[in-house]
N, C-alpha and C positions, 0 to 999 in steps of 0.2 A: 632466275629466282623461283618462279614458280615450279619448275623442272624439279630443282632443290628440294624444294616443299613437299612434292609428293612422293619422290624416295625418301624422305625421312619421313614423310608419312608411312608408306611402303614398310619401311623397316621395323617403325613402331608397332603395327600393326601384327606382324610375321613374330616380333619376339614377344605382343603378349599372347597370340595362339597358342606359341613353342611352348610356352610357359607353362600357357593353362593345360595341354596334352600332359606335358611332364610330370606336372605337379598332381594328374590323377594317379590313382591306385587302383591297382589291376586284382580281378583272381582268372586265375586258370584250372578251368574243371578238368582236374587228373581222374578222378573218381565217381562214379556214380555206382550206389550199392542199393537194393532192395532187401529188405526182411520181412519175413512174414509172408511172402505168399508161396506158398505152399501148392496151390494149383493154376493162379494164373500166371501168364509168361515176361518176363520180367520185362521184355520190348512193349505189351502192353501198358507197363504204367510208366516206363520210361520214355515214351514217345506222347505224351501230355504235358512232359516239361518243356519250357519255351528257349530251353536251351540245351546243347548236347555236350558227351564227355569231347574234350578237346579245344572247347570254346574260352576265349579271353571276354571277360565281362568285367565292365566297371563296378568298384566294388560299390561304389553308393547306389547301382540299381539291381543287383544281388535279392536283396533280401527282398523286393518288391515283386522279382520274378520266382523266386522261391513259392513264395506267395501265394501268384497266381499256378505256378503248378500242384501246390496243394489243391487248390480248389478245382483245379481240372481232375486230378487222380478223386477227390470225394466226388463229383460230376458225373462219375462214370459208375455208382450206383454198386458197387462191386464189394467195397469193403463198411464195418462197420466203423474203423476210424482213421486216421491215415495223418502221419506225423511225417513232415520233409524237414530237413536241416543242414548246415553245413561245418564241414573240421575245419577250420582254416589253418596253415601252417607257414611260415616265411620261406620263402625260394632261395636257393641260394645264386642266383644271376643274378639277382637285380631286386631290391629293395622294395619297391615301385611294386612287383611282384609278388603275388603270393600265389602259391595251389591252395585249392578249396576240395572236400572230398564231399560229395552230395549222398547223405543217407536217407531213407525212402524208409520207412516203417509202417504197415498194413496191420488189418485186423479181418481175414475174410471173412464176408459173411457165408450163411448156409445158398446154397445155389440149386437146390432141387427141391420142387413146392407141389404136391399133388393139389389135386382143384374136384373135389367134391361137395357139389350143392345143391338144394331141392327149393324150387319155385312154385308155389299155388298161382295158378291161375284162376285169380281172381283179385277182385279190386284190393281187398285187404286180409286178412286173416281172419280176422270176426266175422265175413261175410262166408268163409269156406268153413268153419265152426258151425254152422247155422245150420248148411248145410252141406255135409259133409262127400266129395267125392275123389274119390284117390284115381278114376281115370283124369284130371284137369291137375294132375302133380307132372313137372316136367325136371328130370333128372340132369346134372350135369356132371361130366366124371371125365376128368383129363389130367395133364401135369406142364409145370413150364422147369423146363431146364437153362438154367441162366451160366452164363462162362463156360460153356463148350469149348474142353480139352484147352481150359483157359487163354481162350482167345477174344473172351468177351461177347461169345455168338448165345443167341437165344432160341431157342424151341419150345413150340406153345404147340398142344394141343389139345383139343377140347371137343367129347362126345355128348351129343345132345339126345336123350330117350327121353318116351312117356309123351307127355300130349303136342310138344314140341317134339320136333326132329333134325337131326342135321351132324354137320361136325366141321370143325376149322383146323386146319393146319398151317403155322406160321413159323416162318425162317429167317430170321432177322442178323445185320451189322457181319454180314461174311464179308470179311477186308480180303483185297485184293490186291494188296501190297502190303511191305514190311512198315513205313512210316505212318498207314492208316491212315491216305488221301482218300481209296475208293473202296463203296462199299456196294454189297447188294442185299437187298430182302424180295421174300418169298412169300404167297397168302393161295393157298385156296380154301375157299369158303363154301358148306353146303345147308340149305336152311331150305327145313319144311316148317309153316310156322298158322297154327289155328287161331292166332289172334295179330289185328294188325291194327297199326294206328291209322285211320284212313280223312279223319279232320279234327277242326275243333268246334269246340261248343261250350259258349261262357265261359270263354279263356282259356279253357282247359283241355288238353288233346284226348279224343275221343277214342276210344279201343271199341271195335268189334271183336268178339269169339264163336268160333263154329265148333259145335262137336263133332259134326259130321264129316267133315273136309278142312286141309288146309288151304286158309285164304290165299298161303303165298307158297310159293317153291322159287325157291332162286338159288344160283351159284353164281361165284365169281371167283376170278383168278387177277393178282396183280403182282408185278415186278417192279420193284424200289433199286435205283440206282440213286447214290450218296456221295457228292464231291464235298470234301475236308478240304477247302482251299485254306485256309486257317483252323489252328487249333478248338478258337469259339466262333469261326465262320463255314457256313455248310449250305451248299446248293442238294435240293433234292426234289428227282424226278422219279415220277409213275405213272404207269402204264395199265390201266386196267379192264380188264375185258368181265359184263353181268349177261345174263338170262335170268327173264326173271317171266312166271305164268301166273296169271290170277285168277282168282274165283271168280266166277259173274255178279257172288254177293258186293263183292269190296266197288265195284264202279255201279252197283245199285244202289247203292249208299253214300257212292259221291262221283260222278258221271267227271267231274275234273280232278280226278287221285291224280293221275299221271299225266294228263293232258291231252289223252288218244282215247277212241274206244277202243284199240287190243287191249288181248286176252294176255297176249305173250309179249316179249320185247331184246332184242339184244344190242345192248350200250355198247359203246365204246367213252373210255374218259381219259383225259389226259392232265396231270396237276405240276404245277410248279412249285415251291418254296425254298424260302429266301429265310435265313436265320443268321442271326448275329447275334451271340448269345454273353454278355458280361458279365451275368449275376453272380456274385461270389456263391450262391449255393441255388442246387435247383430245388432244392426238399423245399426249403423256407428263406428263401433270399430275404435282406439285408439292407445290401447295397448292390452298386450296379443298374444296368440296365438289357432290354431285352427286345428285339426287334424281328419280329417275322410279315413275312408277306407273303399272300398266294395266290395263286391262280388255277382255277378248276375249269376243264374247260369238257363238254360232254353234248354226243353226238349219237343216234340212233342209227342203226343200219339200214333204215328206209330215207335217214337224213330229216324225219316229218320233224322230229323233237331236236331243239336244241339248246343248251344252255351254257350258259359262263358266267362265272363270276370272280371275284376279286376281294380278295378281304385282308384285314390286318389286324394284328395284335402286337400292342406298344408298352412294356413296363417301363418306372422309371421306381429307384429304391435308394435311400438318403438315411444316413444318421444324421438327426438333428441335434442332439446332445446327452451325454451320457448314457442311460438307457433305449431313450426314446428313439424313434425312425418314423420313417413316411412314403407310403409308396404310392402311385397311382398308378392305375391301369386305362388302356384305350381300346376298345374291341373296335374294328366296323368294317363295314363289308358293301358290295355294290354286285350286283346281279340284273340277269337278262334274260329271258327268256322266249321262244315265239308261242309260246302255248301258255294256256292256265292251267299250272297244275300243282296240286296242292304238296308235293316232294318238293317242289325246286320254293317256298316261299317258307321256309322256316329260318325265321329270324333268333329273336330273344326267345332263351327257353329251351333251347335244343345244344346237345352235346355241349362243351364248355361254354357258350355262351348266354351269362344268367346276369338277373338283377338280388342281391340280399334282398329277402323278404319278399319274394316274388315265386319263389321257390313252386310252388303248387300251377302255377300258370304259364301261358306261353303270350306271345306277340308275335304274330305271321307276317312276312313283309319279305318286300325283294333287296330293301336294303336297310340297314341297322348302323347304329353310333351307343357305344357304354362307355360311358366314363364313370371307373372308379375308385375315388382316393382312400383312403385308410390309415390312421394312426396310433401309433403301437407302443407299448412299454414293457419293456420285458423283465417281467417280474422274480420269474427264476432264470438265470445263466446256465449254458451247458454244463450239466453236470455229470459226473458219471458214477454210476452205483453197480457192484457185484451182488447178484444173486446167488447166494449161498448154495441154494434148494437147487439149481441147476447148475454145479460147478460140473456135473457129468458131463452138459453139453456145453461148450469152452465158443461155441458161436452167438451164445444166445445167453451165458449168463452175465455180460456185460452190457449194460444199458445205460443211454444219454438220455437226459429229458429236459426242455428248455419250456417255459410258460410264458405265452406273451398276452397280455390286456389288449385289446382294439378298440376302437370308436371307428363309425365310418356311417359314409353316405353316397348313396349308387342312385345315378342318372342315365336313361334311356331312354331311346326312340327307336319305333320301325315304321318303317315307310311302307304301305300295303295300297295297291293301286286293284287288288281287288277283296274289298274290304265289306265285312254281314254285320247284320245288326246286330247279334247277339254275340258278338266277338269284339268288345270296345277299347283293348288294348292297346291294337293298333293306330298307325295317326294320331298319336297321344303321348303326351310327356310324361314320364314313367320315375318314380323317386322312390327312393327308401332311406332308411339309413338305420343305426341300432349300432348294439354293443357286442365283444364277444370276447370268448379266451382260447385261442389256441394250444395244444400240447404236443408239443416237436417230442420225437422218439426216432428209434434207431429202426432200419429196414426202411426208409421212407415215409414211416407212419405220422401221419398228420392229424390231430383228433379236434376238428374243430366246432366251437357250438357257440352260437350265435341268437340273439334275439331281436328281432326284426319289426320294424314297424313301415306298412308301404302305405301308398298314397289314395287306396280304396278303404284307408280305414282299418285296413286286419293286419295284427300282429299275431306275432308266434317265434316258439322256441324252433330253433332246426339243430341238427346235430349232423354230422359228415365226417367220412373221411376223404382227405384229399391226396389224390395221386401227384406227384410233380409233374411239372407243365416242360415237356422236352421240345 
């Protein structure tokens, strides 16, 4: 009896599987078509979809994967607008069956950007009006070339004259395969530099200037190797080799800059990261979420210096209803070091990591926590407008602009185990919060302005443009 029982269990079970297979409906991508690009190579933006020409896909998760190869093809910073879609058509085998043709539709942007700038050295503008001196003007004049022989390679270079010195050369995302699992980048950097940040003081990071020598002279060279084990998952390693010589002013002004008394020093560094990247957009994500992790690990050639650290960065991005959304951010980070030196303790306040309304100051410490949520409504929808006045240039006279209202409130700590009295940031719970309106636009332009209120008491207006966060 019970034998009975469970081949007619058995069976019941087998024919409602068969069922449920049968009863789905299939597409078969016969076709995959690109339009519009004109200079990148059509395996570049077809190796972003999460499906290839020849594949049988259920048709209820179709459009979801379409979807997310949209946003991989806009992810990749290349076009100003990018439409995917599919023809569907019935098969004639089998019912059950359909071919689907996948069309790709681009809008390239312009890909070659000269870079010419001029910087006063000096604290602001009205202090170099005062009094006026054109040797303390430092030139910049280089170009980046972006989609190289449309392959999606980038070249940066950048010459530095006038009271600053130097020049960087950067070679970025050379795939080393057709599906774009492996990548490599390239950097040398060379920097003579008469002003240097060497501490802080009342929060605020302190610059020295010498007219008569540069404080610093440094180069470095590093090598980026790039594993795509997934389309939005990416392991990336580098290798980096510095020299770096100082003036005798910069460690008479702060005897713990580096942690040594040399003059001179050559690094070796080693970095890991970890990405797992969901965001439906990186300009100004949405929804989704975003997960990186790293590891910096750095070592002198006499071995005296050492440091490592570990840090992370955690988005999470939500629609809450209609227009509205919510997104929070996680910075933080853990460091170690056998020396006090004032490079390896920059917490809050340095490269991306910031508090709203904290903007002017910094927080030194070996290790950091930011948490920051944020609440959005987006007041204008992506829209698209033609400029008349530049229909000459057919890259540039089509523009998107999307307006979104904020509210938010930013929370920070840094942990400083060698902490001054006139520096009271640190060891101390760090708040802000205020209001603001972002203006999304095309080429990655981000125009955001914000008004801030922190926890010392001072508010103010800030104004930025924000790069996307890769």
């Amino acid at each position: 009896m019970k034998k009975s029982l469970r081949i007619i269990f058995l069976l019941s079970f087998l024919l409602f599987t068969t069922e449920e297979v049968f009863s789905q409906e299939y597409y078969f991508i016969s076709e995959i078509s690109v339009i519009g690009n004109k200079k990148t190579k059509p395996n570049i933006i077809t190796r972003e979809l999460p499906f290839k020409r020849g594949d049988v896909i259920k048709a209820s998760l179709l459009d979801e994967l379409i979807a997310q190869g949209s946003e991989n093809i806009t992810n990749l910073s290349l076009f100003n607008s990018v439409s995917v879609s599919k023809v569907p058509c019935k098969a004639d085998f089998d019912s059950k069956y359909h071919d689907a043709q996948i069309n790709i539709v681009v809008a390239e942007r312009w890909y070659y950007w000269p870079r010419i700038g001029i910087r006063l050295e000096e604290r602001n503008f009205s202090s170099w009006i005062k009094k006026p001196d054109w040797q303390n003007i430092t030139l910049e004049t280089g170009f980046t070339i972006n989609n190289i022989s449309g392959q999606d390679q980038t070249l940066k270079t950048v010459l530095t004259s006038g009271f600053n010195k130097g020049f960087v050369l950067d070679y970025s995302n050379l795939s080393l395969d057709k599906p774009g699992k492996h990548f490599l980048g390239f950097n040398f950097t060379r920097k003579y530099s008469r002003v240097e940040n060497i501490y802080t003081q009342n929060n605020e990071p302190l610059y020295i200037k010498s007219d008569t020598s540069f404080l610093t002279s440094r180069y470095a060279a590093f090598i980026t190797y790039t594993f795509r084990q997934k389309l939005r998952l990416r392991h990336q390693f580098k290798l980096k080799f510095t020299y770096t010589e100082l003036d005798p002013a910069v460690l008479k002004h702060n005897l713990h800059y580096w942690g040594s008394k040399d003059l001179n020093r050559r690094g070796y560094s080693f970095e890991y990261d970890f990405t797992l990247d969901e965001r439906n957009n990186i300009q100004y994500p949405l929804t989704g979420y975003y997960i990186f992790t790293g590891i910096t690990a750095y070592v002198t050639n006499k071995t005296d210096v050492k440091y490592i650290q570990i840090k992370g960065d955690y988005h999470y991005y939500a629609k809450l209803f209609n227009r509205s959304y919510l997104s929070a951010r996680v910075q933080c980070a853990l460091s170690k070091s056998n020396v006090n030196g004032y490079i390896f303790d920059k917490a809050i306040g340095y490269e991306n990591v910031s508090l709203r309304g904290y903007e002017l100051y910094v927080a030194d410490g070996q290790h950091y926590l930011v948490f920051s949520p944020t609440a959005k409504y987006n007041f204008l929808p992506k829209t698209y407008y033609n400029l008349k006045f530049l229909s000459f240039l057919p890259r540039f006279n089509k523009i998107h602009l999307a307006l979104y209202g904020k509210i938010y409130s930013d929370i920070g700590y840094a942990w400083n185990k060698h902490p001054t009295v006139e520096n009271k940031l640190s060891n101390k719970l760090l708040q802000s919060w205020g209001v603001g309106v972002d203006l999304v636009s095309y080429y990655d332009i981000t125009l955001s302005t914000d008004y801030s209120f922190n926890k010392l008491g001072k508010h103010g207006f800030f104004v930025s443009l924000k790069a996307p966060l890769r």
